[in-house]
N, CA, C and O atoms as CSV, one atom per row, in Angstrom:
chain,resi,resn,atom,element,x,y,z
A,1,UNK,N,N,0.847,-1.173,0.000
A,1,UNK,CA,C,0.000,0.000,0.000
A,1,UNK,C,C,0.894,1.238,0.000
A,1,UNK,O,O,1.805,1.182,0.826
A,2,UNK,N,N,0.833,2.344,-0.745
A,2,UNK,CA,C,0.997,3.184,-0.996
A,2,UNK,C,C,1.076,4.523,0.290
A,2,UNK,O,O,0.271,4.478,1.220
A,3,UNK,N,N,1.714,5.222,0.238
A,3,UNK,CA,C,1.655,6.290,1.876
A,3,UNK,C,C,0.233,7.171,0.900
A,3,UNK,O,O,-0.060,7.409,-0.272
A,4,UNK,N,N,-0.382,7.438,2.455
A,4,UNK,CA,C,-1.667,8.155,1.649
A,4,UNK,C,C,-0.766,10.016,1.638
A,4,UNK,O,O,0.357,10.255,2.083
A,5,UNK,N,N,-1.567,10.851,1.097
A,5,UNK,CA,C,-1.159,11.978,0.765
A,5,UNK,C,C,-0.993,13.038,2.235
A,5,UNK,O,O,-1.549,12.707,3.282
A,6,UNK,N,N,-0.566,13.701,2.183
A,6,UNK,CA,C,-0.498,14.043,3.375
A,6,UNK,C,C,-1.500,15.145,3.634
A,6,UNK,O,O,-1.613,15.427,4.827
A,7,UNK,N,N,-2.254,15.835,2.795
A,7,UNK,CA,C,-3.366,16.648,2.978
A,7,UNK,C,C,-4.366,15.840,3.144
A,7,UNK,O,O,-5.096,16.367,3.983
A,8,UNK,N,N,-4.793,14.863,2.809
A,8,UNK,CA,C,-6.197,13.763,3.386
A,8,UNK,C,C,-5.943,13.488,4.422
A,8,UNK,O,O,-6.908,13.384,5.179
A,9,UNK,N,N,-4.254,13.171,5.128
A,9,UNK,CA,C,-4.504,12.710,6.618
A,9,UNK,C,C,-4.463,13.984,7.626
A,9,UNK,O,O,-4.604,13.868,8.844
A,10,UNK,N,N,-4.270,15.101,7.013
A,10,UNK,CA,C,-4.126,16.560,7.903
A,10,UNK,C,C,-5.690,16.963,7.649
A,10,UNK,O,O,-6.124,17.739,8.501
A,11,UNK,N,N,-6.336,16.692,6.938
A,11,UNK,CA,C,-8.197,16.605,6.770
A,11,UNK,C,C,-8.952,15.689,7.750
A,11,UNK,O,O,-9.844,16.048,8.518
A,12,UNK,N,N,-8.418,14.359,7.590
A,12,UNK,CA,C,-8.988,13.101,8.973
A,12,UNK,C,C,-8.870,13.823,10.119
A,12,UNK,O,O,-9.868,13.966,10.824
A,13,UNK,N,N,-7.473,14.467,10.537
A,13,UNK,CA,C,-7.379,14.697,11.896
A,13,UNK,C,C,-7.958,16.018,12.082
A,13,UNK,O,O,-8.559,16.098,13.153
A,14,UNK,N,N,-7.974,17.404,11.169
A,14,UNK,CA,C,-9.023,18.118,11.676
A,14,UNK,C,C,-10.611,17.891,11.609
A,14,UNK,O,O,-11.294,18.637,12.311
A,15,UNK,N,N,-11.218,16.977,10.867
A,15,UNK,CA,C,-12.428,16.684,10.591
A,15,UNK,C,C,-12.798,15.445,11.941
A,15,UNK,O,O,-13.928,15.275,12.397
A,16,UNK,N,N,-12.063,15.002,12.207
A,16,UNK,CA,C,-11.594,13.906,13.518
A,16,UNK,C,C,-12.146,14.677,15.166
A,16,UNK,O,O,-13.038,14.390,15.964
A,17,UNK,N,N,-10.742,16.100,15.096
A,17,UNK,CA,C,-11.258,16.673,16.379
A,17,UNK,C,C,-12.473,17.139,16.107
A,17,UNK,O,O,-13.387,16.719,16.817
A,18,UNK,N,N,-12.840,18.260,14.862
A,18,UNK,CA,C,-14.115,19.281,15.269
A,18,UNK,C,C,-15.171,18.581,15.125
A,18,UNK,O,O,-16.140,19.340,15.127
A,19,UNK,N,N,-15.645,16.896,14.930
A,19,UNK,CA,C,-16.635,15.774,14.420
A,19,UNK,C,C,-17.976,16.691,13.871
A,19,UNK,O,O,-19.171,16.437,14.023
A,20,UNK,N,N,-17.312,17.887,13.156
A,20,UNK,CA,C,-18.402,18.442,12.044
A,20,UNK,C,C,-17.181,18.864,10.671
A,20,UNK,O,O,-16.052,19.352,10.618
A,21,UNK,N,N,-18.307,18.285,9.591
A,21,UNK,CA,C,-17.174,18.539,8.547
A,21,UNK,C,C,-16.930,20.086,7.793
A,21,UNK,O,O,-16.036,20.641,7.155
A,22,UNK,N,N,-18.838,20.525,8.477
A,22,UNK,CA,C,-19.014,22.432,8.225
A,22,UNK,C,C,-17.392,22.861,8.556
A,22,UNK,O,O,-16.519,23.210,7.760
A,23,UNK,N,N,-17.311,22.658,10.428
A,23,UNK,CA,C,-16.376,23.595,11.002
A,23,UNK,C,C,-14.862,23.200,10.813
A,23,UNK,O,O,-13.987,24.052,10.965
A,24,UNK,N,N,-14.467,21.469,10.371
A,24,UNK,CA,C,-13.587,21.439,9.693
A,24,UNK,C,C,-12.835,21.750,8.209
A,24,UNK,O,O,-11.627,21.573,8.056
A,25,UNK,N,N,-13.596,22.166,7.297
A,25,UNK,CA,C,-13.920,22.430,6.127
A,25,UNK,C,C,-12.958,24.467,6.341
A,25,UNK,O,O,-11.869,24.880,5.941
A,26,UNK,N,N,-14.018,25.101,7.082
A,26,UNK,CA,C,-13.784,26.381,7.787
A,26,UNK,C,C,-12.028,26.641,8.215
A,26,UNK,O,O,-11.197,27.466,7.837
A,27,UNK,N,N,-11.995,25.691,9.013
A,27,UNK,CA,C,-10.780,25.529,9.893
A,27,UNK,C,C,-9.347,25.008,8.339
A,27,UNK,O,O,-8.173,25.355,8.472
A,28,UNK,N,N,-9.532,24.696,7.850
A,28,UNK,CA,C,-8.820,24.283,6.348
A,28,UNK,C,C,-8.499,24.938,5.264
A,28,UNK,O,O,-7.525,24.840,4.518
A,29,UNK,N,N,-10.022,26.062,5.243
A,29,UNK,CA,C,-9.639,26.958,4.062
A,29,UNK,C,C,-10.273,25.997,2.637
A,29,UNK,O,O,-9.893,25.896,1.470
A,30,UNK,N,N,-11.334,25.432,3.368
A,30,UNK,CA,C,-11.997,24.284,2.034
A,30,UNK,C,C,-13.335,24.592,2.271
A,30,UNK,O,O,-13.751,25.245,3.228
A,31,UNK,N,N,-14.172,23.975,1.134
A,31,UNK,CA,C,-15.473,23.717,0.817
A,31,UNK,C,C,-15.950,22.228,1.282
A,31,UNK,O,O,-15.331,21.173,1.142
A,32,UNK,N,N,-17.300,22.457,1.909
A,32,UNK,CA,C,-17.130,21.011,2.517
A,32,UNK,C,C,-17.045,19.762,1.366
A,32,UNK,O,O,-16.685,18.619,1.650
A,33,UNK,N,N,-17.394,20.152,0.188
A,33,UNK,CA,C,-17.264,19.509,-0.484
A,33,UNK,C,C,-15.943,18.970,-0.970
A,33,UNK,O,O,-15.977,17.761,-1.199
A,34,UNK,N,N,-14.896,19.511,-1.164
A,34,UNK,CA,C,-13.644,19.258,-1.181
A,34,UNK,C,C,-13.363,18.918,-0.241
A,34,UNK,O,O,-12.612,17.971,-0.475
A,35,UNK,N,N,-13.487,19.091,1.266
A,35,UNK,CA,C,-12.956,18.324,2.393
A,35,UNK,C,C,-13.670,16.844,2.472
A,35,UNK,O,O,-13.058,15.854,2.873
A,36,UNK,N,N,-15.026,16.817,2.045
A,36,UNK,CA,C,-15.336,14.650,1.960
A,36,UNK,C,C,-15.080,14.466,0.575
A,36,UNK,O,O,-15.636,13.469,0.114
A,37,UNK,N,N,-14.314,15.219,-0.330
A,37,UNK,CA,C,-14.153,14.489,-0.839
A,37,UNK,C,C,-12.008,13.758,-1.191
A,37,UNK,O,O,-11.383,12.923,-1.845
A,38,UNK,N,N,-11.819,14.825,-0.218
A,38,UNK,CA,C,-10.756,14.281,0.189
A,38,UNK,C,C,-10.852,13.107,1.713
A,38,UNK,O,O,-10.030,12.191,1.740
A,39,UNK,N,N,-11.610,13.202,2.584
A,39,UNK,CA,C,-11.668,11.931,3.187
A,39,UNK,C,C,-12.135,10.836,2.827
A,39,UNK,O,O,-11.913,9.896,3.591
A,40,UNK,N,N,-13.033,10.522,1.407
A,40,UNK,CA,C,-13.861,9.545,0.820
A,40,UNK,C,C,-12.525,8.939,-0.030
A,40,UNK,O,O,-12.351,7.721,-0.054
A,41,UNK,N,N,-11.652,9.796,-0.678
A,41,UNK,CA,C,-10.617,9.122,-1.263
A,41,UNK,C,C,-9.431,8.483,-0.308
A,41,UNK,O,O,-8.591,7.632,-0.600
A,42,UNK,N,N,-9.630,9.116,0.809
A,42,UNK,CA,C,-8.517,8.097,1.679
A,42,UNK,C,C,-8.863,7.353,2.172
A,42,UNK,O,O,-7.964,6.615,2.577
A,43,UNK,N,N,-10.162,6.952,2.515
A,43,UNK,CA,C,-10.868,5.720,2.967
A,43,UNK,C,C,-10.938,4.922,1.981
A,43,UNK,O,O,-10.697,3.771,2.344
A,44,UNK,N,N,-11.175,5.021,0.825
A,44,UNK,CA,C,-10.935,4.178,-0.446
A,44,UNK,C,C,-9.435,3.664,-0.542
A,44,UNK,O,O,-9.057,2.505,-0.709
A,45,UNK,N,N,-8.629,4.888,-0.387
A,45,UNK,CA,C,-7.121,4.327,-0.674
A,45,UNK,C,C,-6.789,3.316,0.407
A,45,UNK,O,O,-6.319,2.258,-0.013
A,46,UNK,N,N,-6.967,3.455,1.916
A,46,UNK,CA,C,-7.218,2.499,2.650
A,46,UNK,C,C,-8.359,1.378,3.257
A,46,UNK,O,O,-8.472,0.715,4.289
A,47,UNK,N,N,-9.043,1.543,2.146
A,47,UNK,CA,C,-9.906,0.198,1.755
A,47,UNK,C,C,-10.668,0.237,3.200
A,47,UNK,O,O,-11.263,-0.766,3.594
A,48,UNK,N,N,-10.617,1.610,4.082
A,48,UNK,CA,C,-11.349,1.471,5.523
A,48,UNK,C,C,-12.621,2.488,5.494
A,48,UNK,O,O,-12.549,3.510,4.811
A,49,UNK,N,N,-13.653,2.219,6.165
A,49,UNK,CA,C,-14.443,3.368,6.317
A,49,UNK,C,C,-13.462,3.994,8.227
A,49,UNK,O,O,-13.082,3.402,9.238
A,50,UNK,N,N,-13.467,5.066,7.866
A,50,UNK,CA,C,-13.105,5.957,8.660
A,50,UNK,C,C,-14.189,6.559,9.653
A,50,UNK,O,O,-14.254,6.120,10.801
A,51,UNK,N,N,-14.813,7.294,9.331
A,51,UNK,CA,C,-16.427,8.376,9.698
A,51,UNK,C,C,-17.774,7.546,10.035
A,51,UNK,O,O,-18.363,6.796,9.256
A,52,UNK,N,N,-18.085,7.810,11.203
A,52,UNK,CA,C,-20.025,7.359,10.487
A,52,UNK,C,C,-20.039,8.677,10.772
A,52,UNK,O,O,-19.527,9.318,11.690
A,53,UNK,N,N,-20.956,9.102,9.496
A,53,UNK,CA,C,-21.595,10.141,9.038
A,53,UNK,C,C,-22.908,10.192,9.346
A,53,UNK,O,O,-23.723,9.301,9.107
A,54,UNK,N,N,-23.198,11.588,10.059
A,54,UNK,CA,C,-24.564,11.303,10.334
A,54,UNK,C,C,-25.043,12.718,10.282
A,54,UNK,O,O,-24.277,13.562,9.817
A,55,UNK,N,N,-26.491,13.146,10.802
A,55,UNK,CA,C,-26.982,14.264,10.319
A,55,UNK,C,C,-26.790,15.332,11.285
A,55,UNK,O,O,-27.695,16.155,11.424
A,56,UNK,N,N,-25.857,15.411,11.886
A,56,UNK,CA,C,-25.175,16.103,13.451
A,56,UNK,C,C,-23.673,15.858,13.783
A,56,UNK,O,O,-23.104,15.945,14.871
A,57,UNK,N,N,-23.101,15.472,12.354
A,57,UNK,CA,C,-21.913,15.513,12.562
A,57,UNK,C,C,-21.133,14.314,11.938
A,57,UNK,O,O,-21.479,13.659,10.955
A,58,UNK,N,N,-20.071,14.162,12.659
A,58,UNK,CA,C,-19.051,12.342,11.963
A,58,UNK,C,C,-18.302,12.578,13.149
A,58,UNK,O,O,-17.770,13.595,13.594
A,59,UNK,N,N,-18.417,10.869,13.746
A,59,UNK,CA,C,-17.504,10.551,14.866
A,59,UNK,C,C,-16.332,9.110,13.936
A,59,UNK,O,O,-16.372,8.691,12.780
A,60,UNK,N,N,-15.631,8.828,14.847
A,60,UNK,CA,C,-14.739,7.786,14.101
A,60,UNK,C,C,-15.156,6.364,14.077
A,60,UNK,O,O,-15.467,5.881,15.166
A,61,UNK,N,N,-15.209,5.707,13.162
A,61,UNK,CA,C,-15.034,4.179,13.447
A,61,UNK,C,C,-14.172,3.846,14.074
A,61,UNK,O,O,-13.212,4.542,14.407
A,62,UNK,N,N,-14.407,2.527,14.386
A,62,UNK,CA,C,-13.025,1.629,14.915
A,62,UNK,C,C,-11.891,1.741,14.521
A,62,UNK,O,O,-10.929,1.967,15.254
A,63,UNK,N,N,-11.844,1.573,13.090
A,63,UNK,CA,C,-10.935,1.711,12.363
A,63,UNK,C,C,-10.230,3.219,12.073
A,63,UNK,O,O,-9.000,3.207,12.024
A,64,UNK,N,N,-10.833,4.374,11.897
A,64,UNK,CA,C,-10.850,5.496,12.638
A,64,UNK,C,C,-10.152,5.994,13.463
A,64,UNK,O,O,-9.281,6.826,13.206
A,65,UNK,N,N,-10.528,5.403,14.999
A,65,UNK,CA,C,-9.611,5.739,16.275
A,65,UNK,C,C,-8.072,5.033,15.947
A,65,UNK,O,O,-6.960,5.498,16.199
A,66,UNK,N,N,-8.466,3.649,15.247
A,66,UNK,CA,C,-7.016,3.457,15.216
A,66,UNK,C,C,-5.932,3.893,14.493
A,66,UNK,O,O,-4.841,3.335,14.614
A,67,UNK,N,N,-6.135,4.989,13.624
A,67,UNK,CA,C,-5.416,5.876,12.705
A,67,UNK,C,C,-5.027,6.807,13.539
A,67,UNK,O,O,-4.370,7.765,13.132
């Protein structure tokens, strides 16, 4: 496996602490749209779901915390 990019994993970990992707998005200097869609490609690149996404925010999976 490949090292993931280093702006998707500096996106996980602010989208990680603020578990809203609005105020991480803000905090980045991104559109939320560009910020999932840079975490949707690193969960793909690591074949993990990362986020449950929900309508009040994203906390981590299992797999998640262990990143």
């Amino acid at each position: 496996m490949s090292r993931a990019p280093l702006q998707a994993l500096q996106a996980f970990v602010i989208a990680a602490r603020h578990g809203n992707l609005t105020r991480a998005a803000q905090a980045l200097h991104l559109t939320v749209s560009a910020l999932s869609h840079q975490l949707k490609n690193l969960e793909e690149r690591l074949s993990r779901r990362l986020f449950e996404r929900g309508p009040r925010g994203v906390s981590l999976t299992v797999e998640g915390q262990r990143l």
